[in-house]
C-alpha positions in Angstrom: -31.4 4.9 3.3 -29.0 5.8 6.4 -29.1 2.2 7.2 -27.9 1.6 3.8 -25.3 4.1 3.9 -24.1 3.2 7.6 -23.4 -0.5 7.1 -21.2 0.6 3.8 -19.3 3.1 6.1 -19.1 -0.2 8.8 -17.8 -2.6 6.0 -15.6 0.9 5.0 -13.8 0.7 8.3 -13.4 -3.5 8.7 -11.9 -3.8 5.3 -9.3 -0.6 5.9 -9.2 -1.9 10.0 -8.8 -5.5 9.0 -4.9 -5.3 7.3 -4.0 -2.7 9.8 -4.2 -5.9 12.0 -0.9 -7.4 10.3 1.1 -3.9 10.5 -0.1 -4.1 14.5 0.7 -7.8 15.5 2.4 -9.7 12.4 2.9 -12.9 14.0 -1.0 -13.0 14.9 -2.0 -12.2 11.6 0.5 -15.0 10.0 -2.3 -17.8 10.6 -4.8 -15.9 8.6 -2.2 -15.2 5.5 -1.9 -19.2 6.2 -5.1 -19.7 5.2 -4.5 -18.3 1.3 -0.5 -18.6 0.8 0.2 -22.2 2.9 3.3 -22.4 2.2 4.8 -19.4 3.9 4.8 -20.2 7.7 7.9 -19.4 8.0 7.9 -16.1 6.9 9.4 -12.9 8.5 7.7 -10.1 10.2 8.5 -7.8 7.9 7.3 -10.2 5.4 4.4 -10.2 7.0 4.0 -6.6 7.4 4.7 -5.8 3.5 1.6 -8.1 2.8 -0.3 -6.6 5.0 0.8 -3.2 3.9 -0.4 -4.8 0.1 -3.7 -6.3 1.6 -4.4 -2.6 2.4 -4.1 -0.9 -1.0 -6.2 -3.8 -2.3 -8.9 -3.1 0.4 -8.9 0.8 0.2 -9.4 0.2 -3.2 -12.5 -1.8 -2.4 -13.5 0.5 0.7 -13.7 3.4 -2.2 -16.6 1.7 -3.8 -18.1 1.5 -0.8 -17.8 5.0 0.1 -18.8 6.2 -3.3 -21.8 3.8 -3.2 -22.8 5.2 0.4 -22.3 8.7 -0.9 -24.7 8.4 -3.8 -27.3 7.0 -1.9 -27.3 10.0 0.4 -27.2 12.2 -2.4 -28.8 10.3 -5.7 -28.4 13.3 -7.6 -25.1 12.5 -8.6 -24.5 9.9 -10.7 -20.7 10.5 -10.7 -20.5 8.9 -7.6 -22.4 5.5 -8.7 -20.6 5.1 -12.1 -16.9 5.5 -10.5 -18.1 2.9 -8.1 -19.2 0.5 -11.0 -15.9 1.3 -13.2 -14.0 0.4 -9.8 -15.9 -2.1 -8.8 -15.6 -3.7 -12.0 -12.1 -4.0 -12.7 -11.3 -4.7 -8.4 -10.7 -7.9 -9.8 -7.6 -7.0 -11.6 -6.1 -5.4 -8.8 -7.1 -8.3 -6.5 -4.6 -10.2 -8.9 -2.2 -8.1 -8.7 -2.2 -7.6 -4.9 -2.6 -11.3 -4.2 0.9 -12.1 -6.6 2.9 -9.1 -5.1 1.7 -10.7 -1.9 2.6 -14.0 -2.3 5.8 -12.6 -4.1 6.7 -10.9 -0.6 5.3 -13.8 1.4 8.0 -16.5 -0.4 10.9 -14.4 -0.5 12.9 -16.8 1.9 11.7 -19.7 -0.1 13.9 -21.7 -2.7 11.8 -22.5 -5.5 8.2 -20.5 -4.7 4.9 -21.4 -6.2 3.3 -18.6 -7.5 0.3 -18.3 -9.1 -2.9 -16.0 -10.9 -6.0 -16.9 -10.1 -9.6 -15.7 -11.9 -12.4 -17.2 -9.7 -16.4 -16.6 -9.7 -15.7 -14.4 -6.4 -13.7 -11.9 -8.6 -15.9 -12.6 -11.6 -18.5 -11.4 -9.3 -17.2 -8.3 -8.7 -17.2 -7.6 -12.5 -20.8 -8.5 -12.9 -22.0 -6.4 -9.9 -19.9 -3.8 -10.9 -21.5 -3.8 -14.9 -25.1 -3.9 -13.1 -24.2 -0.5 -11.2 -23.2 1.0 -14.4 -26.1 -0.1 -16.0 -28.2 1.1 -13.5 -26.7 4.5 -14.0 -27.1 4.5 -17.3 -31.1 3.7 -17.0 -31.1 6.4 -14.2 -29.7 8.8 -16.1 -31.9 7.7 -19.6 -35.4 8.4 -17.5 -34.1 11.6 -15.9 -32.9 12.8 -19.6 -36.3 11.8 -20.9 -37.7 13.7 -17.8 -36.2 16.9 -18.5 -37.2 16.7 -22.3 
């Protein structure tokens, strides 16, 4: 279980360390943003910085699950814990959206006629489905410690 719970906490810190990167060194962190918005290289620093600063909401967001997740397997007598980490784990999705247009918004700023665009992928979709088996599992927890106590 602290194994568990200590890579969570480790995948806690890259995701929250990981857009700090952009606020740090912008221009570094310009050829990853390259990678998912092409069309920006010629974007400002402080272009580059509000993205990041949006990549981080998005990925605290995330990071909460995580923490919530690690939390309730220390302590799986609170089933609190694991069902706001399914609810937010199942609609991440929906702020991934959201972060990733507001991004791309920032990103093309400078740019005349800018291509923006939603996208729903099986990587998001995934989320969803993970997220509505964690629930699920709660509610089967909580069902056979209910049926305990009876």
């Amino acid at each position: 279980m602290k194994i568990t719970s200590t890579i969570l906490i480790m995948a806690c810190a890259a995701l929250i360390i990981y857009p700090l990167w952009g606020l740090l060194s912008p221009e570094s962190y310009l050829h990853e943003l390259l990678e998912e918005f092409p069309s920006v290289n010629k974007t400002s620093v402080n272009q580059i910085k509000l993205a990041a600063l949006i990549q981080l909401v998005e990925n605290v967001i995330l990071a909460s699950v995580f923490i919530n997740l690690a939390r309730y397997i220390q302590t799986p007598t609170k089933p609190a814990l694991l069902k706001f980490a399914a609810c937010t784990l199942m609609i991440y999705p929906l702020f991934a959206m959201i972060s990733h247009f507001f991004m791309a918004m920032a990103l093309s700023q400078h740019l005349k006629q800018p291509l923006l665009h939603i996208e729903l992928s099986a990587n998001s979709l995934f989320y969803m489905v993970m997220g509505a088996a964690l629930l699920g599992i709660n509610k089967a927890q909580s069902a056979t410690f209910n049926n305990q106590i009876d």
